[in-house]
N, C-alpha and C positions, 0 to 999 in steps of 0.2 A: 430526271435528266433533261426532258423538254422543256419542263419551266425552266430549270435553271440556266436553259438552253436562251428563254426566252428573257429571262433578264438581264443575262451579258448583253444580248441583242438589241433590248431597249438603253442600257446605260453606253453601248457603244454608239446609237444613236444618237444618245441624249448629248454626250460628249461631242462628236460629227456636229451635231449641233450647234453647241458653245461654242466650237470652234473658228466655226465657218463666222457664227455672227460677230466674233471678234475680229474676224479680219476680214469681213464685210467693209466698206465703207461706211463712215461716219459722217455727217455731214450738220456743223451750228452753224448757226444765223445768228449774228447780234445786232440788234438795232441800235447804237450809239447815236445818244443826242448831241454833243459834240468831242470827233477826234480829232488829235494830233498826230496824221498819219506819218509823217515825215519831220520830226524835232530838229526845229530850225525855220522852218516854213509855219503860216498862217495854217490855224487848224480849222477842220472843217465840219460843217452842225447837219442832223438829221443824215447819218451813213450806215449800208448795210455792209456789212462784214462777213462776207460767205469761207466758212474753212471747212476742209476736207483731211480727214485722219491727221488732225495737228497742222497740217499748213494753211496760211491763206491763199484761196483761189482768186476771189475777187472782191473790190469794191464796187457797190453802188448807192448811186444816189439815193435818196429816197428811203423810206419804211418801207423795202419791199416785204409782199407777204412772204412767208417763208411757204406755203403750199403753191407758189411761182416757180420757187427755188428745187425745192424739194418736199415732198410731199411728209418725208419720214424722218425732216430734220430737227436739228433740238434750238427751242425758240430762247436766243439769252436777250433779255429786255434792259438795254441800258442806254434806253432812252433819256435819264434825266439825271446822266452822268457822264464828266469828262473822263474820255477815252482815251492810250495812250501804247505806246510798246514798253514793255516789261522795264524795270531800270535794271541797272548791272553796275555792281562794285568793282572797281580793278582791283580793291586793296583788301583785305580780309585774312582773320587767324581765325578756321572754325572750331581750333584744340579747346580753346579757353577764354579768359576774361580777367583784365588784371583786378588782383584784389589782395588782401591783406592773408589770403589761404595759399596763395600762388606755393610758396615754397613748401607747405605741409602738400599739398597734392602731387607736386612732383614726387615725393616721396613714396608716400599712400596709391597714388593711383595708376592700378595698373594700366597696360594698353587697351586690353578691351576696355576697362572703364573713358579711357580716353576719345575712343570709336566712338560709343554710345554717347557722352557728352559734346562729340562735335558734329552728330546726328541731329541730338536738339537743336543744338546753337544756329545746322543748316536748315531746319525746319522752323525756324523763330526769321530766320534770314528771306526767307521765303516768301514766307505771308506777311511780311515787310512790302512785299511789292519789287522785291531783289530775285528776278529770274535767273541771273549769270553772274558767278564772282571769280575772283580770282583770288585762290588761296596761296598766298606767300608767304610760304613756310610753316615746318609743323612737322611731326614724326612721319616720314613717307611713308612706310606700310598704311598707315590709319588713313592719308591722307587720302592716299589711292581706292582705298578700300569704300571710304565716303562718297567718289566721285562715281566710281563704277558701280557701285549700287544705288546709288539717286539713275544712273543712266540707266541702269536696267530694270528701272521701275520696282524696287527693294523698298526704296526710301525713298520718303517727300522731302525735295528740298531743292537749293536752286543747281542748275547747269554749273558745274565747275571745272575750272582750268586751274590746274594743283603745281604747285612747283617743289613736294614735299622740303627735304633741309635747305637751308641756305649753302650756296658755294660763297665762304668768310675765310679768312684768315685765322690763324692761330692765334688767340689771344684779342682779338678785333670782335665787332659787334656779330653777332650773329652766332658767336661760339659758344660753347657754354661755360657759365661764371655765378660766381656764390655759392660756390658745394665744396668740398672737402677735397684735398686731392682725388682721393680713393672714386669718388664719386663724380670730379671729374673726366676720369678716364674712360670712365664707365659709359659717359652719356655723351660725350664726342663723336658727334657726327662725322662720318666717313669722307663726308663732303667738305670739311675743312681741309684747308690746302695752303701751301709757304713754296712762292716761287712760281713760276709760269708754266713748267711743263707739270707740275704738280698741279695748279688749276685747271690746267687743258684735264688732267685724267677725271678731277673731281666732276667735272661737267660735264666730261660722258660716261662717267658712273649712274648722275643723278637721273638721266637720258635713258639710259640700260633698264633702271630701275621704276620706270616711269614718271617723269618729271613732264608736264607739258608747259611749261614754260620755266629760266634757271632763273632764281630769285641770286643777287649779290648783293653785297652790304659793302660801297667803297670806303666809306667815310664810319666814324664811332657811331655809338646809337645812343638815345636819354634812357632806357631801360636795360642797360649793360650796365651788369652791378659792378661794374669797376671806374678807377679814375682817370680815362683814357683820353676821354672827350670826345668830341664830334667831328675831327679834323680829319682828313684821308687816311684811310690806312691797307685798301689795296693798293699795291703800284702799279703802275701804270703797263709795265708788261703781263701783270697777271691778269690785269683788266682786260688788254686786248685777246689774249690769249682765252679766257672766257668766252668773251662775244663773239670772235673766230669760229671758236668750237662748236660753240651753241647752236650757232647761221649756218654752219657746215652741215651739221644735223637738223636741223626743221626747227630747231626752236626759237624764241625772243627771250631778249634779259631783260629784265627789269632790276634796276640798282637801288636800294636804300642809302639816300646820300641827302646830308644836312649842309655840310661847308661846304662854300665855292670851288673850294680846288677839285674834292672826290666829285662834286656833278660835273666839273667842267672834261676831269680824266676821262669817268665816264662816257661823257656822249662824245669825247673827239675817239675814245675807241670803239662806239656806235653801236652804244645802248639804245635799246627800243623805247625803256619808259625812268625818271626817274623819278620816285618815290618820296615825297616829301620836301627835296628841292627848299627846304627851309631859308639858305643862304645864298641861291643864287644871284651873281650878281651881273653886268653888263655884259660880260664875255660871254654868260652862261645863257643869256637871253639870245645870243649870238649864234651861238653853237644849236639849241632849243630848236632855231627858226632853220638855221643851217641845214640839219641835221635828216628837221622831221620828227623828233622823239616826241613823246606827248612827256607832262607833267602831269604828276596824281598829287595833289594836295593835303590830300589827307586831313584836314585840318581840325576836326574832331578829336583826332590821336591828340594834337595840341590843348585843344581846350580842354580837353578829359583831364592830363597830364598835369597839368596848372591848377584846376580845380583841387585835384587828389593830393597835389603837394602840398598847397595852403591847406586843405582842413581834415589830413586824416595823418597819423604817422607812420606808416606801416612800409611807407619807401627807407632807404637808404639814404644818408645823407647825399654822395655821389647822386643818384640817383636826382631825390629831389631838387639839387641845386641847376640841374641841367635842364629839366622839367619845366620850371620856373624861366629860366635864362631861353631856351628854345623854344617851348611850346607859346610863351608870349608874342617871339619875333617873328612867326608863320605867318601872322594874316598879313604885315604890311610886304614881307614878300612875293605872297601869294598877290595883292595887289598889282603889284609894279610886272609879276612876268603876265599875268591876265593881261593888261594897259599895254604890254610889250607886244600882244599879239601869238606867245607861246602856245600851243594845243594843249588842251587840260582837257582830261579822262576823268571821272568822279571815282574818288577812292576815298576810304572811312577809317582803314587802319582796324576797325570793327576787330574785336580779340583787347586790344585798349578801350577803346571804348565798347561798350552793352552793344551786344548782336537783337538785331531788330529795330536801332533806332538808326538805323541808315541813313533814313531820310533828314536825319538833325544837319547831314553835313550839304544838304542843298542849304539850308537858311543860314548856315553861317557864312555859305561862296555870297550867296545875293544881300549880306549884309555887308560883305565886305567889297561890291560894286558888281557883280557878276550879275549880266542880265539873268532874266527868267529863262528865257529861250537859250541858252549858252550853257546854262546847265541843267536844262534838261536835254539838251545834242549831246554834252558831256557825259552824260549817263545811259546814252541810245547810239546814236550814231558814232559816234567816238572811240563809246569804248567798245563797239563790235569791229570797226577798223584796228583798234590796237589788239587786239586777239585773232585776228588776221579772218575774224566771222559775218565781213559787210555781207555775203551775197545772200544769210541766210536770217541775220537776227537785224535789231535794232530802229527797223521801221513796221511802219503796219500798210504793206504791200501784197502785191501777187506772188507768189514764190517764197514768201519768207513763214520760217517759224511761229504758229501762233502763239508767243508770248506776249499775253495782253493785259493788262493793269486798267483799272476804273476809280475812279473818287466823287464824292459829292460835288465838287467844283474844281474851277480850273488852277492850279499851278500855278498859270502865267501868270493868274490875278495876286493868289496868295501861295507861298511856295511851303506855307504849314501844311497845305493838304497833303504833302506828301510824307506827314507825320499820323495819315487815318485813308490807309489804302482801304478801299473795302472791297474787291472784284480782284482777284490773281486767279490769271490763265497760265498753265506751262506748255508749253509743246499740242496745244489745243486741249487740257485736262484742266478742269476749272479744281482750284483748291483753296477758294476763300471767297464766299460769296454770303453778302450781307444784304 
């Protein structure tokens, strides 16, 4: 009985133990040879970077030594690498990935299989260099499920703001289409809605059910297997009536919206973001600056889209001909609301296009005239204002979250580096280091 007296004794020690020194204070030092502490501002060469249990406490000059600092802190050497804060996608689907299996999976794969596939997809997202996304749209259980277990340290993967189903219209993009009746019914999101007090319920359903921000779809969409088009097709009272409800409750909208009319509906009923803005035109630039909404570009979604239609068959006609017709016309619109002065949020659409290549949709903004520095604000500062997270993400300051990113060279110079992240910090937890 005394020994065994004596080894509860030691394993409740041992435990007391572990305990304490997890929530001890932790304390890195990184030595950055040049950061970009604030995106948008000249970055800065030879800084020390002191964080404490995931936050940054402070900068300083210099290679301080870390036995200055702290005696028992952990030394990250990134000295002969450009430093930056974490990027973040507005726009992401982490269920899936278009492909020519899309419709056998809907079938074949259960939910849990759906969980654990968009487990990988947020851990491929991740070690992209992608700290915070916002996932728009996707079965809410799973979606939720994903978010709250990356935040409670379950799963590796980036910080998410999930908006599970879309609040869409009956028969409009976001509903569901290409299944049999029978199986139509079946896979009908609760959150489709016809009429304005009907939208009001659907969006504090999604809210109930945990949505942290309501995804909308005013206008058709290029991968709605029907022949509807891209034209508006919420009206304008279900629109307000949304965004009402939404702001009433703590939340932001964000609208999937290609034609001028649904972006223009949208933000005069005062949408937060809208989502590919394909077609907007002089009003819509109007309204944009008016307004305050950011633009997410997405334009990956496009080139993907266009790509897949010329060399593979596996779209629908419908499909491919809108694909084709739409996804060509994004970059010179993306052009003219850029030159117009509209706020643009970096968003990938990623779920269309391969999770992990997030970074392809910087090189195609800075091809298409978007400074260096403009999109990488757009991917930091930006899109931590449009998720309402300025006072805690997005810079590398005092106070803020340590989400920190590293590459062999600068961005500013070449915007491919951000196609070979090799340093990802989360919340001060390093999860990718080369």
């Amino acid at each position: 009985m005394k020994s065994l007296m004596k080894v509860t004794t030691l394993i409740g020690l041992t435990l007391s133990t572990l305990v304490s020194t997890q929530l001890s204070a932790k304390t890195q030092v990184i030595h950055a040879g040049e950061v970009l502490t604030v995106p948008g501002k000249a970055p800065l060469t030879k800084q020390t970077i002191v964080i404490k249990d995931g936050v940054i406490t402070s900068l300083k000059s210099g290679f301080v030594p870390v036995n200055k600092i702290d005696k028992q802190a952990q030394l990250i050497d990134l000295t002969k690498s450009f430093v930056m804060p974490g990027l973040m996608d507005m726009h992401v689907h982490l269920q899936g990935e278009l492909g020519p299996k899309n419709d056998s999976e809907k079938l074949r794969m259960s939910d849990s299989d759906k969980l654990v596939k968009s487990a990988y997809f947020a851990n491929k997202t991740l070690l992209a260099g992608f700290t915070t996304v916002r996932d728009l749209g996707g079965s809410p259980e799973q979606s939720y499920a994903l978010r709250d277990g990356i935040a409670k340290g379950y799963l590796q993967g980036p910080r998410i703001i999930a908006a599970g189903s879309n609040v869409a219209v009956t028969g409009g993009h976001g509903d569901v289409d290409g299944m049999n009746p029978a199986l139509l019914e079946m896979h009908t999101a609760k959150t489709v809605c016809d009429g304005p007090y009907d939208c009001r319920r659907a969006t504090r359903r999604a809210i109930k059910f945990g949505a942290d921000v309501i995804k909308i779809t005013s206008t058709g969409g290029v991968l709605s297997d029907t022949d509807t088009g891209t034209g508006q097709q919420m009206a304008d009272d279900e629109l307000r009536e949304v965004i009402d409800s939404a702001h009433a409750l703590g939340r932001k909208v964000a609208s999937h919206a290609h034609a001028a009319a649904g972006i223009n509906a949208a933000l005069r009923a005062g949408v937060d973001s809208i989502e590919h803005g394909s077609y907007a035109n002089e009003e819509s630039i109007k309204l944009f600056k008016k307004t305050g909404a950011y633009l997410v570009p997405t334009l990956m979604a496009g080139d993907t889209v266009v790509a897949l239609a010329k060399n593979t068959n596996f779209m629908s006609p419908a499909i491919s001909a809108k694909a084709i017709r739409v996804g060509g016309d994004m970059i010179e619109n993306f052009k003219r609301s850029y030159k117009s002065g509209v706020k643009i949020a970096y968003g990938t659409d990623s779920g269309v296009s391969k999770h992990g290549d997030n970074g392809k949709e910087a090189v195609l903004m800075f091809n298409a005239g978007m400074t260096a520095q403009d999109i990488l604000k757009s991917a930091t500062v930006n899109a931590a204002d449009l998720i309402g997270k300025s006072e805690s993400l997005g810079t590398i300051e005092a106070g803020k979250i340590a989400d920190i990113i590293a590459m062999d060279n600068s961005p500013l110079k070449d915007m491919k580096e951000l196609l070979d992240v090799d340093f990802v910090m989360k919340s001060g937890v390093i999860v990718k280091q080369q």
